[in-house]
Every structure is written in structure tokens, then in C-alpha cells.
N, C-alpha and C positions, 0 to 999 in steps of 0.2 A: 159716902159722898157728902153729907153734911159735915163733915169734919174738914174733908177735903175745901170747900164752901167758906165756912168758918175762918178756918186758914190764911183764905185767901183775903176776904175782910180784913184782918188785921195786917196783913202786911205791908210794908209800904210800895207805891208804888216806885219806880225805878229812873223815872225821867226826872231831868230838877224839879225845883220847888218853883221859882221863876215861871217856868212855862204851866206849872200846873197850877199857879194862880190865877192864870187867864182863861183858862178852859180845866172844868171839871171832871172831867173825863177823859183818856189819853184816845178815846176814839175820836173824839169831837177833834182833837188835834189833829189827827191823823187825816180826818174828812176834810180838814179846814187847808191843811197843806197840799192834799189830793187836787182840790180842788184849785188852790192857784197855781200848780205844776203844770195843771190842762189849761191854764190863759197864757201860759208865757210862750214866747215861738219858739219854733220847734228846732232852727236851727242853733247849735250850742253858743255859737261865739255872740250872736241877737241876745241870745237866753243869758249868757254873762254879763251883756252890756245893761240889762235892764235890772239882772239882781245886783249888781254893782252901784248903779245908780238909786236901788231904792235902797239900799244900806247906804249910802251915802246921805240919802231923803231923811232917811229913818234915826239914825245914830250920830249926824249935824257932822262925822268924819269921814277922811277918804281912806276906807280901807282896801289893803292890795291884796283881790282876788287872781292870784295864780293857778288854776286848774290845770293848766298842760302844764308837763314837764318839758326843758331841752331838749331836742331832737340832738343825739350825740352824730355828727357827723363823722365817717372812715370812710378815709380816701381809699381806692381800691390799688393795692399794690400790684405794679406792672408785674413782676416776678408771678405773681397768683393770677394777674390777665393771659399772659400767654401760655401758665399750665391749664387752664379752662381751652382756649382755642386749639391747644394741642391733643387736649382730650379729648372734644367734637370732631376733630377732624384725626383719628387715628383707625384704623379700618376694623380694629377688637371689637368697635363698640356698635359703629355703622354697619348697615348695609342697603344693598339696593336691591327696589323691587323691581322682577320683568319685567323690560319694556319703558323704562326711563332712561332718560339721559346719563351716560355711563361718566361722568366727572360735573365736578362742582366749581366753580368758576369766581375769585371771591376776588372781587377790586378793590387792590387797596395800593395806595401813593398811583394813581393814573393808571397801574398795569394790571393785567388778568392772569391771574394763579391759577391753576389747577393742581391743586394740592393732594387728591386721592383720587387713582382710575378704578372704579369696581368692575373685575369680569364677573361675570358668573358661567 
């Protein structure tokens, strides 16, 4: 255990040099950071607007904080819309419980389908 101890004494520690000029210890960093994560609001895009602007405060530049990425938008192809509604309404996969209404009634352009009769 004292060698283990030892060890650890001499090595360096692993965070820059930078930040460990300012605080002696990487716990006191840790507590120091802890602790302003709990004053910023809680919602993120708030939370971005104010570490934005204290780097901005802090470092006299405007640096661009991008956290989200692009939302990739897919259009949905009509080919794969009408295999999904052919799939809900094919009778392999449906069925009806006793005692409900024996057809499904689906308006579409002004008129009423009924598109599957279940007997049982």
C-alpha cells in the first residue's frame, strides 16, 4: 500500500498545467465546476445562452458554441406510405374482438372505405 501511495505522489497528474495553476488540487476543480453547473438554468438552450456569453465575457471573443447537431430530415416515400396502410389493414395481422363493430370506416378524399369486413 505505501508503494502503491508513493506512486501515486510522484506522478503527474493528468489534467493541463493551465487549469492546474489555478486550483491545487483536481478536486477543488471539480467542486468548483459542480458547483456552477448547479447556478446555470436548467433548460439547455438558457444553459447555452449564458456559457456562450460568459466566454464571450471572459475571452473578449465570440466563439461558436454548436452543441446540436442537424436534424437530417427524410421525406417519407409514398411507395413505403402505402406499404404500412396495406399492412394495417390486411386481415393476417388484424383481428376483431366479440361484440364490436364488424368494419373499419376510413375517410379519405370526402368518401367512406370500408376496407376489411371481419366475421367471426
Amino acid at each position: 500500500m505505501r508503494k502503491y501511495r508513493r506512486k501515486l505522489k510522484t506522478t503527474p497528474l493528468k489534467s493541463p498545467d493551465s487549469i492546474m495553476v489555478s486550483y491545487s488540487c483536481a478536486n477543488t476543480l471539480g467542486k468548483a465546476v459542480r458547483k456552477s453547473l448547479n447556478v446555470l438554468p436548467k433548460s439547455p438552450s438558457k444553459r447555452r445562452a449564458v456559457v456562450r456569453q460568459l466566454i464571450k465575457e471572459t475571452f473578449k471573443t465570440d466563439v461558436d458554441i454548436s452543441l446540436t447537431l442537424p436534424k437530417a430530415f427524410k421525406k417519407r416515400n409514398q411507395e413505403t406510405e402505402e406499404k404500412v396502410i396495406k399492412f394495417y389493414l390486411s386481415d393476417g395481422i388484424s383481428w376483431q374482438a366479440p361484440g364490436k363493430r364488424d368494419f373499419v370506416s376510413i375517410i379519405k378524399l370526402e368518401k367512406k372505405y370500408m376496407p376489411r369486413k371481419d366475421t367471426c
